[in-house]
C-alpha positions, 0 to 999 in steps of 0.5 A, a space after each residue: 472539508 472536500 468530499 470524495 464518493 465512496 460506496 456503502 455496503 449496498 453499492 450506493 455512493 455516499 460522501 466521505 470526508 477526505 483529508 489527511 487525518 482521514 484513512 483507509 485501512 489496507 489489509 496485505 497478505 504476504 509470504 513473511 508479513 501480513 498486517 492491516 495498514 492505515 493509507 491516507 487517500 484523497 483530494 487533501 492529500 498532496 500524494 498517496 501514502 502509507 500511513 508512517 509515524 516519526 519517532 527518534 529520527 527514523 519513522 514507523 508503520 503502525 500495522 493491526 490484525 483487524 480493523 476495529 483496532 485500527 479504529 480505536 488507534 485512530 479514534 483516540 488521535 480524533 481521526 476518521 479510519 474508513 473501511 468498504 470491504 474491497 479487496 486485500 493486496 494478495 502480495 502471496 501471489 506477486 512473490 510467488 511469481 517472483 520466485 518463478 517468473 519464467 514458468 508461473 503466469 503473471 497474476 495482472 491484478 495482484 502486480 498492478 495492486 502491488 505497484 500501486 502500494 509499494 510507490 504509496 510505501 515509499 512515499 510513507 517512509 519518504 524513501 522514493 529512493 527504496 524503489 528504483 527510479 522509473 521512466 518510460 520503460 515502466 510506463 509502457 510497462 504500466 500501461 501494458 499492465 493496466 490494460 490487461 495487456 501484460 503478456 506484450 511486455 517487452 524483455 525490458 518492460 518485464 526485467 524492469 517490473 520484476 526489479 521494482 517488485 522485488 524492491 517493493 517486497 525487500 521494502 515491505 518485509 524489512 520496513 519498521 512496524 509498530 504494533 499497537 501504536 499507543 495514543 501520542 504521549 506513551 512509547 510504542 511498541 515497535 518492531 522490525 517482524 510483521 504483524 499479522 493483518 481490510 480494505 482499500 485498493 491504493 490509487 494509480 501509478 503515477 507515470 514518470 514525466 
């Protein structure tokens, strides 16, 4: 199995196994819904994504309040669920931007983590069409972004962010959940509300071609 460097608690980097039974959790805190969600991450895995689950035609995120129980679902599914503490996506602070762009500054960081997440959301769900279809615009935009170099944004490059953040956060707040998913065999729990949500921050926006 491939290997993918990680650091342990004491910054020393140690190999983990990556493959698509092997998840990180990723902890959101949001105005409506806060949870722990489980994201897939590594050189086994063809793209980035949300962890999802189909049942009955439509497919489910399985959402926690803490890790140990993310652990214990995944365990129970013989999937490793890893956790090295980095930070949480502050979605709280994008949707607060959101509501008032033209006076509240940019806040770089929680915009690029969003980004990152909300791509890696839709492709969970395989709805890329959720968010809308990017080309150079974004890329500019993304790259402005990643490059601490925001406040260069365009009129354009701006409109065209806050129209994909808005759809990541209509997708984020409506998606289905699962709430306590049992192990396969039993029916779930599932739910349209949040459940309250630790921590891995998603890979980089892929750029259109």
């Amino acid at each position: 199995m491939s290997k993918i460097e990680k650091a342990d608690e004491y910054g020393r980097a140690t190999a983990v196994p990556a493959g698509p039974d092997n998840l990180f959790t990723y902890r959101i805190r949001g105005l409506a819904r806060s949870a722990l969600v489980l994201w897939s991450w590594g050189p086994e895995v063809a793209e980035d994504r949300v962890h999802t689950l189909a049942e009955d035609g439509r497919r489910r995120m399985p959402v926690f309040v803490t890790a140990r129980q993310a652990r214990a679902y995944a365990s129970r599914q013989g999937w490793d669920v890893y956790t090295d503490g980095d930070s949480p996506l502050e979605l709280v602070r994008v949707q607060r931007w959101l509501a008032d762009p033209v006076h509240r500054r940019t806040p770089p960081g929680a915009v690029l983590d969003a980004w990152n997440f909300f791509e890696d959301l839709a492709r969970g769900f395989r709805t890329p069409h959720a968010l809308p279809a990017q080309g150079e615009v974004h890329n500019h935009a993304y790259e402005k972004l990643f490059g601490g170099e925001h406040d260069a944004w365009t009129a354009e490059e701006r409109a065209a962010v806050l129209e994909l953040l808005s759809a990541g956060v209509e997708l984020w707040e409506s998606c289905p959940v699962m709430r306590n998913p049992p192990t396969p065999g039993r029916r779930p729990r599932s739910s349209q509300p949040a459940a309250p949500g630790a921590s891995k921050s998603p890979a980089p926006h892929t750029p259109a071609a």
